[in-house]
C-alpha positions as semicolon CSV with decimal commas, in nm:
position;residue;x (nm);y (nm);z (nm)
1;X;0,000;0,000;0,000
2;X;0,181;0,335;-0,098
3;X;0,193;0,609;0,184
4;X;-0,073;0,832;0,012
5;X;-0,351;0,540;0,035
6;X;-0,425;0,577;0,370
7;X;-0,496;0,945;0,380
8;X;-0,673;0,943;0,054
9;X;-0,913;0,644;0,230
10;X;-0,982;0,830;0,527
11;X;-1,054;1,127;0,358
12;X;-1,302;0,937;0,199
13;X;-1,454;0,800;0,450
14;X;-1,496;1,147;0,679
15;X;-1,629;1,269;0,361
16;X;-1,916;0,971;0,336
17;X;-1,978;0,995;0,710
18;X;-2,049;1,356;0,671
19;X;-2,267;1,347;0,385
20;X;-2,450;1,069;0,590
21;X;-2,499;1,300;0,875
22;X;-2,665;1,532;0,612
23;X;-2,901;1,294;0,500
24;X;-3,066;1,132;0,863
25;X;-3,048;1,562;0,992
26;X;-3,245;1,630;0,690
27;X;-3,450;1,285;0,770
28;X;-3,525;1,371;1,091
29;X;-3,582;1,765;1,047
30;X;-3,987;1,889;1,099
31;X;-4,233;1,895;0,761
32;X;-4,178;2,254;0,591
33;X;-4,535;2,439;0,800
34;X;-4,833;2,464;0,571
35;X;-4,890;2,793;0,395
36;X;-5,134;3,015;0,682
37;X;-5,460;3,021;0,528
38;X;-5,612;3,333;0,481
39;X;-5,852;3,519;0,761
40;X;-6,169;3,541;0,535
41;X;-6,395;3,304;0,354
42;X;-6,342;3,406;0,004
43;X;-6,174;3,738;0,001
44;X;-6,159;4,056;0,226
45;X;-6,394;4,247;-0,028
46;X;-6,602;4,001;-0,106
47;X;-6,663;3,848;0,296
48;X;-6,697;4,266;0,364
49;X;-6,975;4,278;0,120
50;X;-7,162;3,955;0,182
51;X;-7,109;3,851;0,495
52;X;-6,915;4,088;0,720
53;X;-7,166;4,426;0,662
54;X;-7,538;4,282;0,525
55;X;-7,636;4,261;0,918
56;X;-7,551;4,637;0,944
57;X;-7,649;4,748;0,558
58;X;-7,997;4,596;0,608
59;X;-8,044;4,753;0,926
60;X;-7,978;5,116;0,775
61;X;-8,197;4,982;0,449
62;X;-8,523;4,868;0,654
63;X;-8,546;5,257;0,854
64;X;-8,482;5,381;0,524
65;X;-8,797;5,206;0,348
66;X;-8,964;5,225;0,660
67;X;-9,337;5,480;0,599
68;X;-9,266;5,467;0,204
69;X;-9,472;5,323;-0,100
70;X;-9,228;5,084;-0,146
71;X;-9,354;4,967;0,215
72;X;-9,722;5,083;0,235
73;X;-9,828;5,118;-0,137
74;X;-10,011;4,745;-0,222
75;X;-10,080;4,612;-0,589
76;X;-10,289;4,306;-0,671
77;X;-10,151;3,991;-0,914
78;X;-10,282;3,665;-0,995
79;X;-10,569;3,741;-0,707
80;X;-10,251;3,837;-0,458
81;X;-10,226;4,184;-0,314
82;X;-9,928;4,277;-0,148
83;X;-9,667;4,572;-0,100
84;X;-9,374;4,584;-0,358
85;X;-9,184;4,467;0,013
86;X;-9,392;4,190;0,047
87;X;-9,264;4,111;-0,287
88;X;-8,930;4,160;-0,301
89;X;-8,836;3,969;0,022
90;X;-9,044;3,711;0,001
91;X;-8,853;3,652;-0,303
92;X;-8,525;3,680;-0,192
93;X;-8,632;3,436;0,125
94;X;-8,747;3,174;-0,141
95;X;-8,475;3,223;-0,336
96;X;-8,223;3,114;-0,087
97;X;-8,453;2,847;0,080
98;X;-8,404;2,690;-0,286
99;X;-8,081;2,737;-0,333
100;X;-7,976;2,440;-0,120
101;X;-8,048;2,232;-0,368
102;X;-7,750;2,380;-0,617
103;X;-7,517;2,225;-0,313
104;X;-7,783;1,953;-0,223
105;X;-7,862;1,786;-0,551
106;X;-7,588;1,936;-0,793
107;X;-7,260;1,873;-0,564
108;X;-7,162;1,497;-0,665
109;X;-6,956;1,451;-0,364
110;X;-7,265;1,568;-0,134
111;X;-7,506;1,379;-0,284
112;X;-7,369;1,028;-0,311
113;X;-7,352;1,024;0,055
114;X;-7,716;1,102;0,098
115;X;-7,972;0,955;-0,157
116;X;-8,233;0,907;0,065
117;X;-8,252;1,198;0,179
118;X;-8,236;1,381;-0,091
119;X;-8,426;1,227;-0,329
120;X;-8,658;0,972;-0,133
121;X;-8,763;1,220;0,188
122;X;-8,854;1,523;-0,017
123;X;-9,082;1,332;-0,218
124;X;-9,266;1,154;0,064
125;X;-9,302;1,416;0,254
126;X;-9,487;1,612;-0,032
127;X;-9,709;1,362;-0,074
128;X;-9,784;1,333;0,259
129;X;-9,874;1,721;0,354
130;X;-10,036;1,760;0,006
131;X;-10,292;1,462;0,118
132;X;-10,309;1,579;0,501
133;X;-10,394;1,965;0,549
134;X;-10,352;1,919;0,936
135;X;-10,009;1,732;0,862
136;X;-9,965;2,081;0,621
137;X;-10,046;2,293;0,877
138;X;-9,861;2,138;1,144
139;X;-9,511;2,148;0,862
140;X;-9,588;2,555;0,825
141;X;-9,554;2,594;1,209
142;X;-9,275;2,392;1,254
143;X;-9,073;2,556;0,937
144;X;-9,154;2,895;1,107
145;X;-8,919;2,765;1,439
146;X;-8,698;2,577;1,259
147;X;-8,632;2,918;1,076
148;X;-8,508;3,088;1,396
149;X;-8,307;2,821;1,526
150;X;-8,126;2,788;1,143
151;X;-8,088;3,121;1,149
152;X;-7,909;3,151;1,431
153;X;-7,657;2,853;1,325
154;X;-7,556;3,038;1,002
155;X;-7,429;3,316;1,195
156;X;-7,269;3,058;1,400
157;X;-7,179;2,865;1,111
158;X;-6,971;3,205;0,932
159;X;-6,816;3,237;1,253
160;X;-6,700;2,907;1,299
161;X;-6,486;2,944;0,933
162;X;-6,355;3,267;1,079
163;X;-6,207;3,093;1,371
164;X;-6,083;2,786;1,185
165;X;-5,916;3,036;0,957
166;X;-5,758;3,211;1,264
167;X;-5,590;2,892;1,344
168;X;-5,830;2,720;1,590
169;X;-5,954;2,397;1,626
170;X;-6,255;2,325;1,495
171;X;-6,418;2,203;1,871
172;X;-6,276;2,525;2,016
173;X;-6,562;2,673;2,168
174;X;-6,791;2,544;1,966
175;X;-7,092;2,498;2,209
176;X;-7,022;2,840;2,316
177;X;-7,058;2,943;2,021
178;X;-7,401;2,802;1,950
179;X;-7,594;2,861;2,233
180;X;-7,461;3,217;2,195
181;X;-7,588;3,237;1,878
182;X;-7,908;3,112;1,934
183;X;-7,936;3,338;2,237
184;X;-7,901;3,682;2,034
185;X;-8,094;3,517;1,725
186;X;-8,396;3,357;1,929
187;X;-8,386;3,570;2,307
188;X;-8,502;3,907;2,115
189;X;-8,801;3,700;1,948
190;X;-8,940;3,564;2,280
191;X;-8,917;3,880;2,452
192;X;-8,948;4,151;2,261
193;X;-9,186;4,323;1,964
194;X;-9,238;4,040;1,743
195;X;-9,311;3,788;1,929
196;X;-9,655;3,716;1,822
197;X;-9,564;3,741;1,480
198;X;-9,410;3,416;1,501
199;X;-9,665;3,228;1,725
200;X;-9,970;3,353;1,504
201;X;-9,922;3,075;1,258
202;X;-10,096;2,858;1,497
203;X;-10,434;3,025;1,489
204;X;-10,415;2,813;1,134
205;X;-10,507;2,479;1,317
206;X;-10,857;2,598;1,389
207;X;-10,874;2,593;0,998
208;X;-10,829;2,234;0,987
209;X;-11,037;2,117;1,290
210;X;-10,753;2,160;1,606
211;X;-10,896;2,457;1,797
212;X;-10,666;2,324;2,111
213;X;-10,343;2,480;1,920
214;X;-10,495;2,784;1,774
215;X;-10,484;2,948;2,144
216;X;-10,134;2,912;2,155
217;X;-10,099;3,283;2,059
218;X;-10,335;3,449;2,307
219;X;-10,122;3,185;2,595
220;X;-9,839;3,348;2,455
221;X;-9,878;3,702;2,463
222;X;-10,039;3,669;2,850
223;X;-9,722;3,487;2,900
224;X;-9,444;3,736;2,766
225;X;-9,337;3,937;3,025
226;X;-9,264;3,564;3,199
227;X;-9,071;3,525;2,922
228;X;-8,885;3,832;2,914
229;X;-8,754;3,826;3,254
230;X;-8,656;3,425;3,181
231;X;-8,485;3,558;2,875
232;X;-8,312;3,831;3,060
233;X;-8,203;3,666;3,335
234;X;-8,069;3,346;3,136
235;X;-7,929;3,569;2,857
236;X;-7,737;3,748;3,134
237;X;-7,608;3,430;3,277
238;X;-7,451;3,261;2,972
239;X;-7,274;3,589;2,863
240;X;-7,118;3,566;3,186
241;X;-7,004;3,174;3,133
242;X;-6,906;3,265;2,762
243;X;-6,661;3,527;2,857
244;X;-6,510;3,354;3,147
245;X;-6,506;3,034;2,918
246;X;-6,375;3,220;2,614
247;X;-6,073;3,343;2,856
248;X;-5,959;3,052;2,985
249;X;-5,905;2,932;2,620
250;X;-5,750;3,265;2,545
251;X;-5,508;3,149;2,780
252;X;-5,476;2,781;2,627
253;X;-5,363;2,943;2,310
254;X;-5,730;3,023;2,195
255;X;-5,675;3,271;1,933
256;X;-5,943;3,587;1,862
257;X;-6,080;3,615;1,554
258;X;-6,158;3,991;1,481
259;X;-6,398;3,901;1,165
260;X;-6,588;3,642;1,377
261;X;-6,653;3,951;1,670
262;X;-6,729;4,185;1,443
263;X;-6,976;3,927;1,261
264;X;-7,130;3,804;1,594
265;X;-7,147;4,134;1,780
266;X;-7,332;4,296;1,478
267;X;-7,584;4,058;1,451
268;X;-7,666;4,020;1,755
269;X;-7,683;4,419;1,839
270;X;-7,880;4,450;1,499
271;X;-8,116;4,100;1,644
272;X;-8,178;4,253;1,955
273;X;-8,271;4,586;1,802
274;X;-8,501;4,476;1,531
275;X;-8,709;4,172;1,675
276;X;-8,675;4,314;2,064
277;X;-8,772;4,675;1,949
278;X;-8,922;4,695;1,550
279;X;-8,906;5,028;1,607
280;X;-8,950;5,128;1,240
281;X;-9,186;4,843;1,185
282;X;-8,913;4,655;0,972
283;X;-8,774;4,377;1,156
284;X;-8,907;4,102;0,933
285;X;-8,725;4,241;0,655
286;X;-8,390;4,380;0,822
287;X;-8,331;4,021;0,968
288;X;-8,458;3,802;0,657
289;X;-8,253;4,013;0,424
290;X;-7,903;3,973;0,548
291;X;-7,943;3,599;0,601
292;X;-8,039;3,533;0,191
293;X;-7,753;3,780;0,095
294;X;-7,499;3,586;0,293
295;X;-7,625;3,217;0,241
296;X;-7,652;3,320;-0,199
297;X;-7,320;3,439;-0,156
298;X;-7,208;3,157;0,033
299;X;-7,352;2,896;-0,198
300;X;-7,201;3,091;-0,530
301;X;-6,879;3,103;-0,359
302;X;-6,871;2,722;-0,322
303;X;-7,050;2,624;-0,614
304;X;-6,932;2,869;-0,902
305;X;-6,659;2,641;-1,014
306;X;-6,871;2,365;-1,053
307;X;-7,170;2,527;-1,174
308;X;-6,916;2,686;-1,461
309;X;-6,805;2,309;-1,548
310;X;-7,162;2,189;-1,593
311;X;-7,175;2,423;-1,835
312;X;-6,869;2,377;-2,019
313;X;-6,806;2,769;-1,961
314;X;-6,499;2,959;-1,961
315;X;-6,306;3,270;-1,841
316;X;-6,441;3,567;-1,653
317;X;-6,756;3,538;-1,897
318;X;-6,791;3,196;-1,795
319;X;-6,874;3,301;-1,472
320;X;-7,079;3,647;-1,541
321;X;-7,333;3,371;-1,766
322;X;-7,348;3,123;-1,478
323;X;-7,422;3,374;-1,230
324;X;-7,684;3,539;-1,438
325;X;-7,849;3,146;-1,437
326;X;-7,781;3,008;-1,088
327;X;-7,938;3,366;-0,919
328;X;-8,232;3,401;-1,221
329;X;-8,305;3,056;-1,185
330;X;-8,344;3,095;-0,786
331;X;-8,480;3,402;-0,830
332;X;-8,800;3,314;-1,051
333;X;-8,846;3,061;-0,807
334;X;-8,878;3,277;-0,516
335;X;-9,143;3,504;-0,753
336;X;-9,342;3,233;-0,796
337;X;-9,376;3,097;-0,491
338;X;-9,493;3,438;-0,352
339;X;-9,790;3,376;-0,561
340;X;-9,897;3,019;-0,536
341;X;-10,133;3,133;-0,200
342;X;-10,145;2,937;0,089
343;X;-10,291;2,603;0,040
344;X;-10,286;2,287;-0,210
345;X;-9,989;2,106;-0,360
346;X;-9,803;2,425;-0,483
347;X;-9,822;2,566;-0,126
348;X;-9,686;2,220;0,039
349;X;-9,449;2,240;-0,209
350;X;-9,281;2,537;-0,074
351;X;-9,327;2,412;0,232
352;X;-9,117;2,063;0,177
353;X;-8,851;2,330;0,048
354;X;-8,784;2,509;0,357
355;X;-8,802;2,210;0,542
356;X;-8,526;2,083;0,337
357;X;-8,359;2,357;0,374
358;X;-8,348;2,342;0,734
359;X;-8,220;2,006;0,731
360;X;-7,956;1,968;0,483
361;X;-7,824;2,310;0,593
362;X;-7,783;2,059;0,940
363;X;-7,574;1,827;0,761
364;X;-7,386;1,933;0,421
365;X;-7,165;2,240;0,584
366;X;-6,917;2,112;0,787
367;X;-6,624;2,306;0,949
368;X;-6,547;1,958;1,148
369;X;-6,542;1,777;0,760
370;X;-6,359;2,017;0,578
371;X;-6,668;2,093;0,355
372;X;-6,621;2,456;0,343
């Protein structure tokens, strides 16, 4: 072996052992982090505009219309008379009860997991409140509750994206959240101004032969101040276990999301105002139009892609011509079911919509699956 061998050979080998080291470091080294998702839903304009400012926007809109023609001046159609705001939020409220069915029906992913329910329950339960009018009756009340408590979980639904996208787990919370929610959504409605606007659907059983439920309304409104001091002294209560609860995951690492504050504290202000106080008369409005605006936009901003494909569509015109079909198309729905009155197999029809509106709103938007 010649003197410069053994040198050379342990050169070598350092030189392997090193790159060796290298390898296992890099081996053994933490996964690159995930890029941090962004704050808003879709976009800071866009979540601003749709979801963010509608509570406060149709707030300043319903004291603006309030004593106007547009509110007191009535036209008749098709045997209908109503107000050109009877019309134009019933319309909207339609419109979005339908649009479920865009994520429902036309989402392949969504509805190969449910085909019962969306295509067996619907039908059935048309046929069954179109051949019952007491069953029909009895569907009408219950969509009118079911209404405030879905309600309520939208806003807790947008807030619950808010503080995923701030980094939180998705069970942070959570129940905090929804009773909250429900609280500022529901609490104004049983004690305040428009309370028996809500129970009077009842008085429809004596129509169909149940006089025992149709004095549900005048029990209620003896009742009220009961429930307003229930209300106030419960809703007092859980603010005080949400904020003590909300600190002491603060101090877990918890971390504030300003959007989902500003979202909750908004609605809940402009809740409390407009179904505790209806001082302008306009509650029924202010509250119905901010939850269509957000839950259209929130279905276009899921479905837009898709909707687009079906259509074999492209570019920024692509989109313009789908939008122009998905909102006509709920749209003329929402017309036409202000004008179908308020009985027979047209009527239950609408009804079996918001009921499944209700529903699958329960089931296909999921923070906890990923699904938005």
């Amino acid at each position: 072996m010649s003197a410069t061998a053994a040198p050379a050979r342990a050169a070598r080998h350092d030189a392997g052992l090193a790159a060796q080291t290298q390898v296992e470091a890099a081996a053994r080294a933490e996964p690159a982090p995930a890029p941090r998702r962004s704050r808003y839903i879709v976009g800071r304009g866009y979540d601003w505009a749709f979801f963010l400012l509608p509570p406060v926007l149709s707030l300043v809109l319903g004291i603006a219309i309030s004593g106007t023609r547009f509110v007191e001046g009535t036209f008749a159609f098709l045997g209908e008379e109503m107000t050109w705001e009877d019309l134009a939020i019933g319309t909207l409220i339609h419109a979005h009860l339908v649009a479920v069915f865009v994520r429902s029906h036309g989402n392949p992913q969504i509805r190969a997991r449910h085909p019962v329910r969306f295509f067996v329950v619907p039908v059935a339960l048309w046929g069954l409140l179109t051949a019952s009018p007491w069953l029909a009756v009895a569907a009408a009340v219950v969509a009118t509750f079911w209404d405030v408590w879905h309600s309520g979980l939208q806003t807790f639904g947008l807030g619950r994206i808010y503080d995923r996208n701030a980094g939180n787990p998705p069970e942070a919370g959570r129940r905090l959240d929804l009773w909250m929610n429900q609280l500022l959504y529901a609490g104004p409605i049983l004690a305040g101004a428009t309370m028996i606007l809500h129970f009077e659907h009842f008085e429809h059983f004596e129509e169909v032969g149940s006089p025992f439920f149709s004095v549900v309304p005048d029990v209620m409104v003896r009742t009220q101040p009961w429930w307003r001091w229930a209300v106030i002294a419960a809703g007092t209560a859980y603010v005080i276990v949400y904020v003590i609860g909300y600190v002491r995951l603060w101090r877990r690492g918890y971390r504030v999301s300003p959007l989902k504050v500003f979202l909750v504290a908004t609605t809940g202000l402009c809740s409390i105002y407009t179904w505790g106080f209806n001082s302008w008369g306009e509650a029924f409005f202010v509250m119905n139009l901010f939850h269509a605006v957000q839950y259209l936009a929130l279905v276009w901003a899921s479905e837009k892609s898709r909707m687009v494909g079906w259509l074999r569509l492209r570019g920024a015109g692509g989109k313009a011509v789908a939008a122009c079909l998905f909102f006509g198309a709920v749209l003329v729905y929402g017309a036409a079911a202000q004008f179908v009155g308020d009985r027979g197999a047209l009527w239950t029809l609408t009804v079996v919509v918001s009921l499944m509106h209700f529903w699958y709103d329960g089931f296909i938007w999921s923070v906890r699956r990923s699904e938005v």
